[in-house]
C-alpha positions as CSV (number, residue, x, y, z in Angstrom):
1,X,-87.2,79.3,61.7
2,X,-90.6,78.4,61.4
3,X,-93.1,77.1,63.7
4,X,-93.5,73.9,62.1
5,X,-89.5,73.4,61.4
6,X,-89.0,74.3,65.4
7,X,-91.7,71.5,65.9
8,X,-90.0,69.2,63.8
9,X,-86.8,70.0,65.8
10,X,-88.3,69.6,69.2
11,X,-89.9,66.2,68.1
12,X,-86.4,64.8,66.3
13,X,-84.0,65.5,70.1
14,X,-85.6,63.1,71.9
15,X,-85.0,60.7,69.6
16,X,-81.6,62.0,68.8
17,X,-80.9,61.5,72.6
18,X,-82.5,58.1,72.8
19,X,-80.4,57.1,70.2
20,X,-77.0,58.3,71.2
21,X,-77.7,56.8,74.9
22,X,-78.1,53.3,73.0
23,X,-75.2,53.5,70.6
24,X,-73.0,54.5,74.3
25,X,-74.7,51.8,76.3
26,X,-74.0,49.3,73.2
27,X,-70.8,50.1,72.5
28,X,-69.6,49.4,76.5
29,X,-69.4,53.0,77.3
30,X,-72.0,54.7,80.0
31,X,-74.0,57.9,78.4
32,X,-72.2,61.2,79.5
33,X,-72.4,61.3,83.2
34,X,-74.6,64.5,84.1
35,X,-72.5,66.2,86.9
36,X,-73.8,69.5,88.3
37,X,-69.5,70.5,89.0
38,X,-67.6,71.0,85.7
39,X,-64.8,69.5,87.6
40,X,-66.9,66.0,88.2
41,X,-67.1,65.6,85.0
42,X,-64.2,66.1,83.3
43,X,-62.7,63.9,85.7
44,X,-64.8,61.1,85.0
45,X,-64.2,61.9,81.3
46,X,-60.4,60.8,81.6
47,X,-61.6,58.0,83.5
48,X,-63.7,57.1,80.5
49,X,-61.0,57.7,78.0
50,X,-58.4,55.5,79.8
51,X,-60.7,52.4,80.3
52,X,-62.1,53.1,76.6
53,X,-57.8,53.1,75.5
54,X,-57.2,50.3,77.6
55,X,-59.9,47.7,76.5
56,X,-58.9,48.4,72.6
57,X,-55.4,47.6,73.4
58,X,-53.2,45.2,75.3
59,X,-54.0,44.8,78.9
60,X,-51.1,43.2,79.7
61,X,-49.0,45.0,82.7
62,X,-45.5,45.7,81.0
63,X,-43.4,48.2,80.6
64,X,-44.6,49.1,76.9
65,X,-48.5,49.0,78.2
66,X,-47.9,51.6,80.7
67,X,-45.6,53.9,78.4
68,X,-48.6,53.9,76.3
69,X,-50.9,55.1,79.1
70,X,-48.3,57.2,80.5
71,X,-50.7,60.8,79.4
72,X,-53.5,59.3,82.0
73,X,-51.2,58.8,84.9
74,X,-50.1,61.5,87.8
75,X,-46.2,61.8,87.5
76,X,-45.2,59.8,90.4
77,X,-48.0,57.8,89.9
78,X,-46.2,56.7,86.2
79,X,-42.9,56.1,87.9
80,X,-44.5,53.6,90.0
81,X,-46.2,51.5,87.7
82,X,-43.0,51.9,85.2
83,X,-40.6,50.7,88.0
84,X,-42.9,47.5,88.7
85,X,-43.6,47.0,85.1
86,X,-40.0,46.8,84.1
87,X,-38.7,44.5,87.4
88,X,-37.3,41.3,86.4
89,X,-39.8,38.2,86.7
90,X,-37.9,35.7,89.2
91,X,-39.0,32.3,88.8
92,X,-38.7,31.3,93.1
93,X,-40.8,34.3,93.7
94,X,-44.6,35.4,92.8
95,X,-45.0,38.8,91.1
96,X,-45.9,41.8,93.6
97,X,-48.9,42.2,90.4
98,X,-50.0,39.3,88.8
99,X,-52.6,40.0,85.6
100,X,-54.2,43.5,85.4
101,X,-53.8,46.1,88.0
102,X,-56.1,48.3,86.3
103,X,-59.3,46.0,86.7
104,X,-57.7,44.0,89.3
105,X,-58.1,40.9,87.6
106,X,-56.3,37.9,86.1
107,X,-58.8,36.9,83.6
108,X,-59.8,40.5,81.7
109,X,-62.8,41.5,81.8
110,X,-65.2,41.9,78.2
111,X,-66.7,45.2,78.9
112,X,-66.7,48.3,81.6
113,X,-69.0,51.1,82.6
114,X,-68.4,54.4,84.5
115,X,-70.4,54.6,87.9
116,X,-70.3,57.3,90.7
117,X,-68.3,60.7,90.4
118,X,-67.1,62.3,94.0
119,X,-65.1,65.0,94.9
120,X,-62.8,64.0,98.2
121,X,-61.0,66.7,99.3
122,X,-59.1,67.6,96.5
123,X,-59.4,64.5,94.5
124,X,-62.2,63.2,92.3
125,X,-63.0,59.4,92.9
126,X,-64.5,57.7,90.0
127,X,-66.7,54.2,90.3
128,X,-65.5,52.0,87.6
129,X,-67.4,48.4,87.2
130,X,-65.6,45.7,84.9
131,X,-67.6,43.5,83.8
132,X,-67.6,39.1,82.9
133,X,-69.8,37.5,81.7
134,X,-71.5,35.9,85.0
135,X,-70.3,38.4,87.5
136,X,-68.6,42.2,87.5
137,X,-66.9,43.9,90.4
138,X,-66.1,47.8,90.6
139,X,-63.5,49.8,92.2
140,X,-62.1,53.6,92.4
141,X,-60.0,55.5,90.0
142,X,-58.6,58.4,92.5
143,X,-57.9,61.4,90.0
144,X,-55.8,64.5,91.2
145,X,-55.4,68.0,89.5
146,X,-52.6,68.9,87.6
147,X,-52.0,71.7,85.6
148,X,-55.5,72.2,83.7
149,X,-55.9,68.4,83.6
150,X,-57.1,65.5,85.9
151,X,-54.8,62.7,86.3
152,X,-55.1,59.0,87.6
153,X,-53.1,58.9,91.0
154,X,-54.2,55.7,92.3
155,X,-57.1,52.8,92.0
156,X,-58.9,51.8,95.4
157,X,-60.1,48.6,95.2
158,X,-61.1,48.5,98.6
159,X,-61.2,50.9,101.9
160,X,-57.6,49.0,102.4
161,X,-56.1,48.4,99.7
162,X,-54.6,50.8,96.6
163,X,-52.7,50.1,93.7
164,X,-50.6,53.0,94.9
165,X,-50.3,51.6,98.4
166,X,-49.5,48.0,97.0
167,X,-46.2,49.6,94.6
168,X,-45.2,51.9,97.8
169,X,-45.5,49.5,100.5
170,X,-46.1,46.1,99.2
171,X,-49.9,46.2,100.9
């Protein structure tokens, strides 16, 4: 290569960059999280994959929405959700989830965006911030090791309260 071709290339990757960080940030994505563990960021990579699958598809909580997510969940994890999704709707009694447990919401949000990446213990938690149109509100995806992949296991949406613990417990 040439000196003037490897100037050429040197001048064209910050521009490449530039423009790959806009097309992410436009298309409701956050530009590839730099994580000095491996591990952080493949974990926050499922994270982004699931949000990206589940704001192109239906949001709805049913038992054919979480079959089709089914590759993102932790085993038991799956068998939760599945169990709640296919209980029968009682018309005297509220739903134990009412809209989407996966942005904790009612009204579903138009966009998200991937925040913080932690390791605790031997889980990864990863920020994940929906966003409406006048407000957005973020919460953790708790992802576990299994086999070479990292799975979702459960979605803090506060210090006190889990999607997990909600299915187990009813809290």
């Amino acid at each position: 290569m040439t000196r003037s071709q490897l100037l050429a290339l040197t001048a064209v990757l910050p521009l490449a960059s530039a423009l790959f960080a806009t097309a992410a940030s436009a298309a409701g994505r956050a530009a590839p999280i730099p994580a000095k563990d491996g591990e952080l960021a493949r974990a926050a990579a499922v994270a982004q994959e699931f949000y990206d699958f589940h704001f192109h598809h239906d949001m709805a909580f049913t038992v054919a929405g979480v079959k089709s997510r089914e590759s993102w969940f932790e085993p038991g994890f799956y068998q939760l959700l599945l169990a709640e999704a296919g209980k029968p709707v009682s018309p005297e009694a509220a739903p134990l989830i009412e809209g989407d447990p996966f942005t904790d919401s009612q009204e579903y949000p138009q966009s998200f965006r991937i925040g913080e990446v932690h390791r605790v213990g031997d889980r990864v938690s990863v920020q994940v911030v929906v966003v409406w149109p006048t407000f957005e509100r973020s919460f953790q995806v708790m992802l576990v090791p299994h086999g070479t992949r990292w799975l979702i296991a459960d979605l803090r949406y506060d210090p006190k309260h889990s999607l997990r613990g909600l299915l187990e417990h009813g809290d």
